[in-house]
N, C-alpha and C positions, 0 to 999 in steps of 0.2 A: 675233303682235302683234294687238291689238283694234283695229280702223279706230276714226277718230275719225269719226262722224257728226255732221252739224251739220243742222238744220231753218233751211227759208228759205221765201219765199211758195210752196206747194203744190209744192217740189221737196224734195232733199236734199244735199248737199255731202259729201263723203265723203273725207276725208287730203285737206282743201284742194284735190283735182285732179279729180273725178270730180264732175258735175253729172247727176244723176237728175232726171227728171218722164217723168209720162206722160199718158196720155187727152186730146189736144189735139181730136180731131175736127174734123179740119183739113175744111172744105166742108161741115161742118155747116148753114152759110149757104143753102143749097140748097134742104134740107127747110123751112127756115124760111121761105123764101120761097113754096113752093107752098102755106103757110097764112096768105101777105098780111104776113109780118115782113119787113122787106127793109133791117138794119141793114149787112151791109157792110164791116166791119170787124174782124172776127177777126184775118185776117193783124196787120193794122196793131199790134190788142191784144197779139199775141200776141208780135211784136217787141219791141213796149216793156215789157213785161213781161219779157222776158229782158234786156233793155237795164237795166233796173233791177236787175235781179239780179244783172249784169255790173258794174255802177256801185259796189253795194253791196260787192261783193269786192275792188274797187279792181283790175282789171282791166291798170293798164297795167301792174303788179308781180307779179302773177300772171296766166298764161294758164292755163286749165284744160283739162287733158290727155287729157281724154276726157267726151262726151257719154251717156248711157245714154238711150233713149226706153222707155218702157213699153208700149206696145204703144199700138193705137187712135192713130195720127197718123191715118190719116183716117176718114174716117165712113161710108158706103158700102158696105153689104156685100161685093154681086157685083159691083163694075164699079166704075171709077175715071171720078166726073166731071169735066167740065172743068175747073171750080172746084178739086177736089181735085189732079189732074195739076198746075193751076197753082202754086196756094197752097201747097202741099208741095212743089213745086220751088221754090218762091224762098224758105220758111222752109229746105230745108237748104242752098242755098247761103248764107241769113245766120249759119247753125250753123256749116258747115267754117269761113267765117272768124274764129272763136271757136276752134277747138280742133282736137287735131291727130287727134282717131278720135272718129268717132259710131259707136254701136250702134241700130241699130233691132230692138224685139223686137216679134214679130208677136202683137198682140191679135187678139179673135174680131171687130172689123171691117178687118180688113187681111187679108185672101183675096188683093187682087189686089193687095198695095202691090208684087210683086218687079218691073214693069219699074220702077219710080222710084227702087226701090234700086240698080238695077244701071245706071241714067244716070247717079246721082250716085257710083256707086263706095262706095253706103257698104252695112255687111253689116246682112245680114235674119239674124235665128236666131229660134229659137222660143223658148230660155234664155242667157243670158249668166253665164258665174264669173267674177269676178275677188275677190281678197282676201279666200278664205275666204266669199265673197258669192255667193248664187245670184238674179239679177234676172229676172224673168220679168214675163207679164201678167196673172196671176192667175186666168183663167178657169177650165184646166185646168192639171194636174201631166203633164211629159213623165218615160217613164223615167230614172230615173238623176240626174234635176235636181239633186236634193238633195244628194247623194254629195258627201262632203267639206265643205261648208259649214257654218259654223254664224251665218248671219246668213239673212234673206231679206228680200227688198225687192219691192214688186209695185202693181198699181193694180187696175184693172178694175171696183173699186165705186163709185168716185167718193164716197166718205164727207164725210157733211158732217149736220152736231148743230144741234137748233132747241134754245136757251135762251131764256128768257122770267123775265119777273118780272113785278111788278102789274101796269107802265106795259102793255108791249109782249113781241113773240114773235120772234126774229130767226134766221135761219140762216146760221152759218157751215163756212164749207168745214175739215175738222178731217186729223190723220191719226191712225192707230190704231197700238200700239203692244202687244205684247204677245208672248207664248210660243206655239209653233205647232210640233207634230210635233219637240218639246227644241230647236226653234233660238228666236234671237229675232226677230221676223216685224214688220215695216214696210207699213202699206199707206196709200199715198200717195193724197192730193185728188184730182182731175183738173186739168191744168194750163186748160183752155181755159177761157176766160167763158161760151161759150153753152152748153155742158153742164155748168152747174151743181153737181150733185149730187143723190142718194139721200138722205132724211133718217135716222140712225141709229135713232130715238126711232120707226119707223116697223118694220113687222115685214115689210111687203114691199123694204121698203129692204134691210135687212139681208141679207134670203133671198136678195137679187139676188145673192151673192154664191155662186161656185159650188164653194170649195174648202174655205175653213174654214167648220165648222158653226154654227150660231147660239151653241149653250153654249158651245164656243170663245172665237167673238169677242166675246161680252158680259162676258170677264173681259180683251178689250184695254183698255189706258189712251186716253181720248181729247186730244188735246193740237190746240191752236190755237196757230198761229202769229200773232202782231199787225206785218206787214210792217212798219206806220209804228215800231213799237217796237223794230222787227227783235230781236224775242223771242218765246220760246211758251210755255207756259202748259198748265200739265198742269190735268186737268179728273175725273182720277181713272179709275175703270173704268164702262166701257159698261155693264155691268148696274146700274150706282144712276142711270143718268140715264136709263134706258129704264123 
């Protein structure tokens, strides 16, 4: 049976019960500070954002059955800062009370996330199956990942398209859609605000990507989700808008 996928602000919903995002860069707030930014509010953002996305599902009639993280919850290469130990303990305590199994999958800045998995009791892998689906963080391919799958779901570029007309030039946060080694290949926003995104229409953007090749990915579709519309909006493929 084909999962029924559904797109929502920079995540995915999958058979109504599995809620995907990744790239939070939880203590990102950190670096931002030692260059004189000192907003403060990530956690908070990043609450209400799932809150709203909890809202939008109508929550009290469905619980959703499982969480999948994409890698990069925190930010931090070699060392878990304070900020991070904290921030990422009280987002997955506000997760378990949402759902009854989180996945966390190790992105290339999560080196030291395993004590915070194993306080919270929740599992660290480097790929996750479930239905036919192989979810990873997209940096590298582990052996065997693939086997058996024929969906993939992943993050690590943080994709996001500048459109422009006369007036003005805008960038929003997109996700990519397309065929990738005969399966079909999903690569997800970043969930967080302060890490933004790569711009597509950019050739260092794109490159940051370390799996699929450029010629690849310029035949993904790019699609915008419009949260206020709770709709998305296909944009066609990445080689006519680059």
């Amino acid at each position: 049976m084909v999962p029924k996928i559904k797109f929502l602000e920079d995540s995915l919903l999958i058979d109504n019960e599995i809620l995907v995002f990744g790239d939070l860069h939880m203590g990102y707030e950190d670096t931002l500070t030692g260059k004189g930014v000192f907003p403060r509010r990530q956690l908070k953002d990043t609450i209400e954002k799932l809150n709203n996305i909890f809202f939008s599902l109508n929550m009290k009639a469905r619980k959703i059955k499982q969480i999948i993280i994409l890698g990069d919850l925190k930010h931090k290469f070699g060392e878990i800062s304070d900020a991070e130990w904290r921030e990422t303990i009280k987002l997955l305590d506000f997760l378990i009370k949402q759902c009854k199994k989180i996945i966390l999958i190790k992105g290339n800045h999560d080196n030291i996330l395993g004590p915070i998995a194993q306080k919270k009791e929740v599992k660290l892998k480097n790929y996750h199956k479930i239905k036919n689906i192989c979810f990873l963080h997209g940096d590298k391919l582990y052996k065997n990942c693939l086997g058996n799958c024929n969906i993939i779901i992943m993050g690590h570029l943080h994709p996001v398209i500048s459109l422009n007309d006369k007036y003005k030039r805008e960038k929003y946060k997109c996700f990519l859609v397309g065929k990738w080694k005969r399966k079909r290949a999903y690569v997800l926003p970043s969930f967080g605000k302060t890490s933004f995104g790569y711009d597509l229409r950019s050739d260092k953007g794109r490159k940051k990507f370390l799996i699929i090749d450029d010629k690849n990915l310029k035949k993904f579709k790019v699609i915008i989700y419009n949260y206020k519309e709770r709709k998305e909006y296909n944009f066609g493929k990445l080689k006519k808008l680059v």
